[in-house]
C-alpha positions in Angstrom: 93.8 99.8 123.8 97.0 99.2 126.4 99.5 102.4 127.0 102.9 102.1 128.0 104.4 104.5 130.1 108.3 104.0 131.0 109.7 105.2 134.6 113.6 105.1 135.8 114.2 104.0 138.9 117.7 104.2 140.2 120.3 101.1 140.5 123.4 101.4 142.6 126.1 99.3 141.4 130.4 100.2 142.7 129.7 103.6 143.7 127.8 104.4 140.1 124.5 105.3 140.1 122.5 103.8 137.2 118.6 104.6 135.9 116.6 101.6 134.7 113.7 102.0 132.7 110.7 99.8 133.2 107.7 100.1 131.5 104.2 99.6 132.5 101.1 98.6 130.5 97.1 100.1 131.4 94.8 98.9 129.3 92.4 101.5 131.0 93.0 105.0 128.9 90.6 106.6 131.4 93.0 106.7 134.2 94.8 109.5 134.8 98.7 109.1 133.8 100.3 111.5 135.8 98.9 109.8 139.2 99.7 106.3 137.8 103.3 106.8 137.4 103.6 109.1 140.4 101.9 106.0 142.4 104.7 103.4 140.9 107.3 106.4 141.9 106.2 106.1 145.5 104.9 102.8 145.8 107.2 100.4 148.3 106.5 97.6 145.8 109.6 97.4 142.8 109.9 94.6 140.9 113.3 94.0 141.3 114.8 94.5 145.1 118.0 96.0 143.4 116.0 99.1 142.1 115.1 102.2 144.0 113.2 105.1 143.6 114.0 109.1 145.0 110.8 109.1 146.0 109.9 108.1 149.9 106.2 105.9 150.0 105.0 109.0 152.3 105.5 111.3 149.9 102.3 112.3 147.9 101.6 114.4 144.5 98.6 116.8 146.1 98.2 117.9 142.3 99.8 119.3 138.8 99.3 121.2 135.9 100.2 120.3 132.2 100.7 123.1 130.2 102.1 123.0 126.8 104.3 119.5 127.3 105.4 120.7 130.6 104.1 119.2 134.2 104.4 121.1 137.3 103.7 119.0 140.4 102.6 120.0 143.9 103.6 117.6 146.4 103.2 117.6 150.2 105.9 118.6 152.5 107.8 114.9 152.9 109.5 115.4 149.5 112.3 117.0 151.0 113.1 115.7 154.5 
Protein backbone atom coordinates (compact mmCIF):
# COMPACT_ATOMS: atom_id res chain seq x y z
CA UNK A 1 0.00 0.00 0.00
CA UNK A 2 3.08 2.88 -0.44
CA UNK A 3 2.50 5.56 -3.47
CA UNK A 4 5.17 7.35 -5.13
CA UNK A 5 4.77 10.62 -6.26
CA UNK A 6 7.87 12.27 -8.15
CA UNK A 7 8.50 16.24 -7.86
CA UNK A 8 11.44 18.39 -9.83
CA UNK A 9 13.07 20.69 -8.04
CA UNK A 10 15.45 22.88 -9.78
CA UNK A 11 19.48 22.51 -9.77
CA UNK A 12 21.66 25.39 -10.91
CA UNK A 13 24.82 24.29 -12.29
CA UNK A 14 27.35 27.06 -14.93
CA UNK A 15 24.50 29.23 -15.74
CA UNK A 16 22.16 25.94 -16.77
CA UNK A 17 19.24 25.38 -15.00
CA UNK A 18 18.50 21.62 -14.39
CA UNK A 19 15.13 19.78 -12.85
CA UNK A 20 15.77 16.82 -10.56
CA UNK A 21 13.22 14.46 -9.86
CA UNK A 22 12.87 12.98 -6.45
CA UNK A 23 10.39 10.78 -5.49
CA UNK A 24 8.44 10.32 -2.33
CA UNK A 25 6.84 7.26 -0.82
CA UNK A 26 3.23 7.49 1.59
CA UNK A 27 2.18 4.54 2.67
CA UNK A 28 -1.02 6.43 3.83
CA UNK A 29 -3.52 6.35 0.52
CA UNK A 30 -5.87 8.50 2.59
CA UNK A 31 -3.97 11.57 2.36
CA UNK A 32 -4.60 13.92 -0.01
CA UNK A 33 -1.92 14.08 -2.94
CA UNK A 34 -2.23 17.32 -4.17
CA UNK A 35 -1.42 18.99 -0.64
CA UNK A 36 1.45 16.46 -0.07
CA UNK A 37 3.41 17.48 -2.96
CA UNK A 38 2.45 21.11 -2.78
CA UNK A 39 3.75 20.84 1.01
CA UNK A 40 7.33 19.24 -0.33
CA UNK A 41 7.04 22.27 -3.06
CA UNK A 42 7.05 24.79 -0.33
CA UNK A 43 8.62 23.20 2.43
CA UNK A 44 12.30 24.85 3.45
CA UNK A 45 13.43 21.31 4.17
CA UNK A 46 15.19 19.62 0.58
CA UNK A 47 17.23 16.85 0.88
CA UNK A 48 19.98 17.96 -0.97
CA UNK A 49 21.24 21.78 -0.21
CA UNK A 50 21.99 22.02 -4.05
CA UNK A 51 18.28 21.69 -4.98
CA UNK A 52 15.63 24.41 -5.03
CA UNK A 53 12.26 24.81 -5.46
CA UNK A 54 10.05 28.08 -7.36
CA UNK A 55 8.06 27.97 -4.70
CA UNK A 56 8.80 30.46 -1.53
CA UNK A 57 7.85 28.48 2.16
CA UNK A 58 5.20 31.51 2.53
CA UNK A 59 3.52 30.61 -0.25
CA UNK A 60 0.31 28.49 0.31
CA UNK A 61 -2.17 26.35 -2.05
CA UNK A 62 -5.67 27.89 -0.50
CA UNK A 63 -7.36 25.04 -2.77
CA UNK A 64 -7.81 23.26 -6.41
CA UNK A 65 -9.96 21.51 -8.59
CA UNK A 66 -9.17 18.26 -10.60
CA UNK A 67 -11.16 17.94 -13.54
CA UNK A 68 -10.67 15.53 -16.18
CA UNK A 69 -6.59 15.03 -15.55
CA UNK A 70 -6.21 18.61 -15.23
CA UNK A 71 -5.50 20.63 -11.62
CA UNK A 72 -6.14 24.19 -11.25
CA UNK A 73 -4.69 25.56 -8.03
CA UNK A 74 -5.62 28.62 -6.01
CA UNK A 75 -2.81 29.99 -4.11
CA UNK A 76 -2.55 33.01 -1.84
CA UNK A 77 -1.10 36.25 -3.00
CA UNK A 78 2.88 35.44 -2.10
CA UNK A 79 3.18 33.38 -5.37
CA UNK A 80 4.13 36.18 -7.25
CA UNK A 81 6.11 38.77 -5.26
Amino acid sequence: DIDSYTIYYVFNYNDETYYTPVTKYINNQNQDKVKIIMNELSSSLIYESNLMSYLDTNVKLLDYELTDNVIKLNFNDLLFP
